[in-house]
N, C-alpha and C positions, 0 to 999 in steps of 0.2 A: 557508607552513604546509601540511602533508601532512595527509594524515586521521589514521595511522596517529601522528604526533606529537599529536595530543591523547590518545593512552594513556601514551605516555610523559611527556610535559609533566604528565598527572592523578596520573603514577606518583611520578613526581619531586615534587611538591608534600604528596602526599597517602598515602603505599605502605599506609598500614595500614586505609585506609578503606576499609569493603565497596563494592564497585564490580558485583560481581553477584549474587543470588539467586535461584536455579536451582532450584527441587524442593528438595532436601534441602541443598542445595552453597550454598556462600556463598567468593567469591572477591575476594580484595582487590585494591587499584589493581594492589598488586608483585605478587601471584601471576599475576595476569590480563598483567600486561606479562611476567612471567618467562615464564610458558607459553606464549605465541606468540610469545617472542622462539625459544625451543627447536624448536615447530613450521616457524618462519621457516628458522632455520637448516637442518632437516632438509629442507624444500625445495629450499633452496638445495644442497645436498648430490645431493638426487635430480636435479638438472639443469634445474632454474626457473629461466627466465631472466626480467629483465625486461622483463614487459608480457606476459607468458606469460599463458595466461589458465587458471583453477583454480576447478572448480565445489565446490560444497558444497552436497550433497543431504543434507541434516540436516535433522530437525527444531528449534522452536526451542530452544537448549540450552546451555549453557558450553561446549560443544567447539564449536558453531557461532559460538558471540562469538568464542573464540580463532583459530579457524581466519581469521574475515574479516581480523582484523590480522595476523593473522603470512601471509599472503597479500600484502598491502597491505607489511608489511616486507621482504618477499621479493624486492620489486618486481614484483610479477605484479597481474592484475587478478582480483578475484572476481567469483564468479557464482551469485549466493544460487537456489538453486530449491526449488520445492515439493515437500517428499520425498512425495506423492502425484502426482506425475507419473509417468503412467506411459511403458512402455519407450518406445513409436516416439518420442515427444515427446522423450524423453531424449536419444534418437538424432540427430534432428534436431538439437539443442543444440550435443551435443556434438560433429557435425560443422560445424554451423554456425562455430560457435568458435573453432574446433580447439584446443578444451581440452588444456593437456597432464597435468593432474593431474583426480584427482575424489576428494573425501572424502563418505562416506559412512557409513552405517553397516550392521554384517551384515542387521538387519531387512529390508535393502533391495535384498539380495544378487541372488535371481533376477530385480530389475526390470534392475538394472542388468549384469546377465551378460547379458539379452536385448539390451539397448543399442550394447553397448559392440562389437558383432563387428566393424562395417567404420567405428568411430572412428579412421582410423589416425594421427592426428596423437597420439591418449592414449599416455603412456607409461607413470603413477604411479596405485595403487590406494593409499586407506590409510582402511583399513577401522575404523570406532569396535566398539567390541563393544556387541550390544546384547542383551541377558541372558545365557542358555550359549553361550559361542562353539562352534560346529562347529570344530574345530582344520585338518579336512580341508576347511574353508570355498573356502579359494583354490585349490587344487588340480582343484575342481569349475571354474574358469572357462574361460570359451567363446576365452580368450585367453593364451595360454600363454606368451607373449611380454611380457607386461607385469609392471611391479611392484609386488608387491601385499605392503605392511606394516598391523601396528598399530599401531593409534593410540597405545596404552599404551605398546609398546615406545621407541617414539620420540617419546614426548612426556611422560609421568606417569613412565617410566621410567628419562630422561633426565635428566643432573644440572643445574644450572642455569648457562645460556652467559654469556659477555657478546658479542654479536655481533662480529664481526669481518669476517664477509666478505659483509656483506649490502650489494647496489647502493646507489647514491646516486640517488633519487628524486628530478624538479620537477615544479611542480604542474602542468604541463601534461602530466603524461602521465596514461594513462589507469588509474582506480582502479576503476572498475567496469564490470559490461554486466547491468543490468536485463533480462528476456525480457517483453514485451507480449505480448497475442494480437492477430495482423497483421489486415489487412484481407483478405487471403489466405486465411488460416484456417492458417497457419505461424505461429507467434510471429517476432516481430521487435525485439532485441536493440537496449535505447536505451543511448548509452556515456555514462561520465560521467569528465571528469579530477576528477583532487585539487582540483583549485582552483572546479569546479562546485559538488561537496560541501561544503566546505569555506563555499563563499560561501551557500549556501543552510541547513545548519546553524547559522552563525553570523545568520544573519538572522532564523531562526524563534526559535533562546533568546533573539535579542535581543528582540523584544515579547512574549515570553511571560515575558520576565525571569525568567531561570532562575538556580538558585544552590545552590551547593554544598549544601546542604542538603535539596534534591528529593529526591523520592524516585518513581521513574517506574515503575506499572505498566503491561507492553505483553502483549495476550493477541495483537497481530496478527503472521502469518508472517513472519519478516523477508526472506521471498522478496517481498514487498510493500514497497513504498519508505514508507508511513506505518511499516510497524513496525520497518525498516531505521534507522530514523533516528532513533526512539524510541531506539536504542543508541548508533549515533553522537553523537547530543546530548546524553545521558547523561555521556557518556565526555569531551564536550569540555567540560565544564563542572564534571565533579569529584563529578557526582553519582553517585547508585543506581538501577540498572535492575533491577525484578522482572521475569523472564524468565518466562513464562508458555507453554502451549501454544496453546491456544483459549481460549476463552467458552463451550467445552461443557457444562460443569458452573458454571454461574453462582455459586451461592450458595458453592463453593469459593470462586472469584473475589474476591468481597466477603469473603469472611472473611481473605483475603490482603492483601486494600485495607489492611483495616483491622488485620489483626496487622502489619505493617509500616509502618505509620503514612504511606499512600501521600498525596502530594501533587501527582501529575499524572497524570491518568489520560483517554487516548486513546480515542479509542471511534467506529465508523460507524453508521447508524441501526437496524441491525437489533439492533446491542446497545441501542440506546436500546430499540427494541420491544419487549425481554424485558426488563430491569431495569422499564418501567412497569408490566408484569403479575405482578411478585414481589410477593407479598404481604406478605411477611417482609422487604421491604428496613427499611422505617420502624424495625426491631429494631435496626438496628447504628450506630454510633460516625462518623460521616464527617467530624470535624469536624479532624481531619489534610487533609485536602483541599480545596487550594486552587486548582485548575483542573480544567476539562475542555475536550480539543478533539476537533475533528470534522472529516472530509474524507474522501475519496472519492467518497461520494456528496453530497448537501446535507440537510442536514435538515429535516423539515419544521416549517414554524414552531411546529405545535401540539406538535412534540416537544419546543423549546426553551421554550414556556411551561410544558411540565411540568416539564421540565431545573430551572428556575429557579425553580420551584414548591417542589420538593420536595427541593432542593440549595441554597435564598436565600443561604448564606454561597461557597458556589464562582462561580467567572470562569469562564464559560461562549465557547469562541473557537468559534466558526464558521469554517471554511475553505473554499478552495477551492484545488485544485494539478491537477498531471497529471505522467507520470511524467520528462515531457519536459524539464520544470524545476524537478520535487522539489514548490514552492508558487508558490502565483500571488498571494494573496491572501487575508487576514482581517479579521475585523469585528472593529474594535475594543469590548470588550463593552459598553464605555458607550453604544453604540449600537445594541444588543439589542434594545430596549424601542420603538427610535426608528425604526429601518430591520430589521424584523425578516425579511423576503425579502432583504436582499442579502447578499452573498459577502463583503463590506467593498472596501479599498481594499488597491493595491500594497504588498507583504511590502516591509519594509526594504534600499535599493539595488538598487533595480528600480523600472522603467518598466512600465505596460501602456495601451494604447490599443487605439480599436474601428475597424476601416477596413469599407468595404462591398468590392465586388465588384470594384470596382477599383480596391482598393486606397489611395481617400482617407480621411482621419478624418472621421466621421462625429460630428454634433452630439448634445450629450446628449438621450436617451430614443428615439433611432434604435436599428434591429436590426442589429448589421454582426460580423465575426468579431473575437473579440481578438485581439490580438498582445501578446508578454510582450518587456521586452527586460533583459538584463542580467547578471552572470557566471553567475548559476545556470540560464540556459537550456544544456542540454546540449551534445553535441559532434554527435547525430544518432544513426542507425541504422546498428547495425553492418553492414556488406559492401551496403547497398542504397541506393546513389546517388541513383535514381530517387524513393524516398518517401522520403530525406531532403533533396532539394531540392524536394519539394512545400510540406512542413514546414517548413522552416530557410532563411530566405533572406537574401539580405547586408542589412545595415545600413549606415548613413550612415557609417559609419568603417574604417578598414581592418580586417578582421580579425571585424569585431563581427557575428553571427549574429542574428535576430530570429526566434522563436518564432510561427508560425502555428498556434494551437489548435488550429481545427477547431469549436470553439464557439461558438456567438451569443451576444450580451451586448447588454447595454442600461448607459451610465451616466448618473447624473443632473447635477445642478450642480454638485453637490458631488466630484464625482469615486468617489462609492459603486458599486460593478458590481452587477449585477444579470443570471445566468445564464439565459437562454430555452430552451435546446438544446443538442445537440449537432447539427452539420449535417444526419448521417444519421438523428439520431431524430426531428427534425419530423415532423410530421404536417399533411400538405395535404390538407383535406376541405371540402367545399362550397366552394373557391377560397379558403379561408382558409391560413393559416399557425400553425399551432396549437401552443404546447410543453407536452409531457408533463407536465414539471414542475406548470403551473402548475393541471392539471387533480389531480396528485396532491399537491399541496397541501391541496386542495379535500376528496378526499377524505378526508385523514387528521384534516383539522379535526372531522370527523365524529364522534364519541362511539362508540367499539365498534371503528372501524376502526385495526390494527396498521400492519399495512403496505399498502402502492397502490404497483403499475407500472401503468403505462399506454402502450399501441404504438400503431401505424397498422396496419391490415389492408387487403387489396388490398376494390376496393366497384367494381362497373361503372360507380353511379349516383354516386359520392361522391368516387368515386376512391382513397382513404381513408376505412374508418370504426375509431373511437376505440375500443378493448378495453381495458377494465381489470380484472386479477385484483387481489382485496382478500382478506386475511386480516383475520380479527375477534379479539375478544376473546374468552376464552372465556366462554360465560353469556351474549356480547352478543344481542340477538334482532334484526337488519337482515335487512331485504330487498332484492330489489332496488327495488322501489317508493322503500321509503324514501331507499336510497342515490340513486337517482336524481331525487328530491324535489329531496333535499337539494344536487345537483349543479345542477338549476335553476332554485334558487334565489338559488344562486351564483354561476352560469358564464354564459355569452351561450350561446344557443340552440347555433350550432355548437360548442362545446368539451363539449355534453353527451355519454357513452358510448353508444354503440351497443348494444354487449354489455357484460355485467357478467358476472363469475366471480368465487364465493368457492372458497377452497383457505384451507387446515392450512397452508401451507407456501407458499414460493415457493422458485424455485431461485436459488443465490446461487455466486457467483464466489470463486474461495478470498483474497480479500480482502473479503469481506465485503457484494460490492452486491449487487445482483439483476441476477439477469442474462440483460437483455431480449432479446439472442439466441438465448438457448435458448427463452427463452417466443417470439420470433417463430420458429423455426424448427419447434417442437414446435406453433404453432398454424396455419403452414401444413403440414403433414403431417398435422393432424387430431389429433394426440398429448397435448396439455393435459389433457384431461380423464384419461385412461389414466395419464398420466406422474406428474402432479401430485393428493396427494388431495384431491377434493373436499371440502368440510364438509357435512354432510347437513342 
């Protein structure tokens, strides 16, 4: 199985079934397979070959669904990115890559003229229009050697093909390249064959029992592998993807839930922290809806007892993944109530186990790193040898890769995981070993508090001492007194804050987490306060 054959296999089964809802657009199994089968071919035409690799700087959209498949039919690889990226990053990408195509659209014109100057692997421009086209658009670029069409003309313009000359794909080659942000401060490109995809999509519909009849709204990027897959799953299964941009405008959102009659809807905790402070949610109809899940970051428990509070008829999944193997892990929900801290147990055909430092398994409620093992662990980082065999190392069989996370875990008897860290965010203070998580746990349990990060800061006497910024609710009346009461009467002595910060805000990664980078780098520069607004 290819990726790209579950649009065809949904097509064939299903042609007249809405397959996507887009803003105003609505596109069926057969229009959605007819239109990337036309885009496919026009690649092919422009000189895409297979395993070419073809970015697409889109927003999320129906010409961004269409393009990742008829990329994927093309035989070439995509490369979904954040149409807020700006140029140098672009740059990097695209020579990293060496993209030979880029779809875009004009809105995005001078990011990508800035870009694209010493790409010289790029040969193909094919521009979406995105309100009044400039007609003199291409003629302005910094590359006068390349080919630059519309998307209309060769694709909406175009009559409809039946392929003919498009390569013959197996599932070991490669379907995508994800860009992470590197340890470097380069992004670092995770690849994935057909048959990764493919084993890890079919793994996650399977426990979440997905079926022709879902109906999936995704507000996340699908430069993001949770919102990536939000389509892919979709598609493999015959169902309906509402194509959303953001969760900017929430109360849109919900009114989409619900005129669409959504029954699976994706979410990371920061959408959890605004839907609890809506006050008008208890107004609408959610009774179309029969799941919610969760990953990226984890959530906190007291978000899932409100989840379940004020949702009692929804299947509420907790996750855990990374983008190294799509998913790692979910709590099956019967077990919400029972093990409400852990991440659950190994996603379907997959292995995961805890080893320490030297790499033995370690016994249940020991701290040591996971290891994931199975087809959906990736193929590694594109072009960099050296941190993909830090990461990726052999396995007891020929051939079989095993996934080094990078994160601490703890599991019990039962085989439940339970996440501590990630290596580099512990926190070691007063000779302790300390994880953020479980201090921001603590906090959110708290009445008034939205959201908690918590880092380590440099301490002469401590080594580390513990910072946590909290947003509140609005109207909530916390101090630090109280928040700090209430953390020790919680916590053991060492795991109490140091320093407390309230903010309006915290900064967030364009998938959605927080992202404690920038709060450590903006709090040793002295920058937090300045950067981020205080609450008065």
């Amino acid at each position: 199985m290819l990726v790209h054959e579950f649009l065809t296999n949904s097509a064939a089964r299903r042609p007249d079934k809405t397959a996507l809802v887009c803003g105003d657009r609505r596109l069926t199994y057969g229009e959605l397979d007819s239109l990337s089968d036309r885009l496919a071919e026009s690649l092919v035409e422009m000189g895409i070959e297979r395993q070419d690799r073809v970015i697409i700087f889109l927003e999320n959209s129906a010409e961004s669904v269409i393009a990742l498949f008829a990329v994927l039919k093309a035989g070439g690889v995509f490369i979904m990115l954040n149409p807020d990226m700006k140029a140098k990053k672009l740059n990097f990408i695209l020579k990293d890559s060496e993209a030979k195509a880029l779809i875009g659209d004009t809105g995005k014109f001078a990011v990508v003229n800035e870009a694209i100057g010493d790409a010289d692997a790029l040969g193909n421009l094919i521009w979406c229009e995105d309100g009044e086209m400039d007609l003199h658009l291409m003629e302005r670029s910094s590359r006068s050697d390349l080919e630059a069409v519309l998307w209309s003309g060769i694709v909406e313009g175009k009559p409809a093909v039946t392929p003919t000359r498009l390569p013959r794909c197996i599932d070991v080659d490669l379907a995508t390249i994800i860009y992470t942000s590197g340890s470097t401060g380069e992004p670092k490109g995770v690849v994935s064959t057909h048959y990764n995809m493919v084993a890890a999509a079919t793994s996650i519909t399977s426990y979440l029992q997905n079926r022709e009849e879902d109906v999936i709204l995704n507000t996340l990027p699908l430069s993001f592998d949770y919102g990536l897959y939000q389509v892919v799953m979709s598609v493999l299964f015959g169902g309906t993807i509402v194509l959303e941009k953001s969760f900017t405008f929430p109360y849109k959102i919900i009114e989409q839930l619900v005129q669409e009659k959504v029954t699976g809807f994706p979410i990371v905790p920061t959408m959890v922290a605004i839907m609890l402070q809506m006050e008008k949610l208890s107004r609408y109809d959610f009774s179309s809806l029969r799941y919610m899940t969760n990953t990226a970051a984890a959530l906190p428990v007291s978000y899932i007892e409100k989840l379940q509070a004020f949702f009692p008829h929804v299947t509420i999944f907790s996750m855990y993944g990374l983008t190294e193997c799509k998913r790692v892990a979910y709590l099956p929900p019967e077990e919400l109530k029972r093990k409400p801290s852990s991440v659950g147990i190994a996603i379907p055909n997959e292995e995961v186990f805890i080893v320490d430092a030297e790499g033995r398994r370690v016994g249940p409620k020991e701290v040591g790193e996971l290891v994931v093992r199975g087809s959906n662990v990736m193929q590694g980082y594109w072009r960099r040898p050296e941190e993909t065999a830090k990461t990726f190392k052999p396995g007891r069989y020929r051939g079989e890769t095993l996934l080094y996370t990078g994160d601490l875990f703890t599991m019990d008897e039962e085989g439940f995981l339970y996440f501590v860290a990630r290596k580099d965010d512990l926190i070691k203070t007063k000779g302790e070993r300390v994880s953020p998580r479980e201090i921001e746990n603590c906090l959110c349990s708290l009445p008034g508090i939205v959201e908690a990060a918590v880092i380590g800061v440099p301490d002469e006497i401590l080594g580390q001492a513990i910072k946590a910024f909290i947003v509140t609710e609005k109207g909530a009346e916390l101090t630090q007194e109280t928040v700090l009461k209430h953390c020790s009467r919680n916590l053991e002595s060492f795991m109490v804050p140091k320093y407390l910060e309230f903010h309006d805000l915290l900064p967030k990664s364009p998938s959605g987490k927080i992202d404690k980078k920038l709060l450590k780098t903006m709090t040793e520069s002295k920058e937090v306060t300045a950067a981020l607004p205080a609450q008065q």
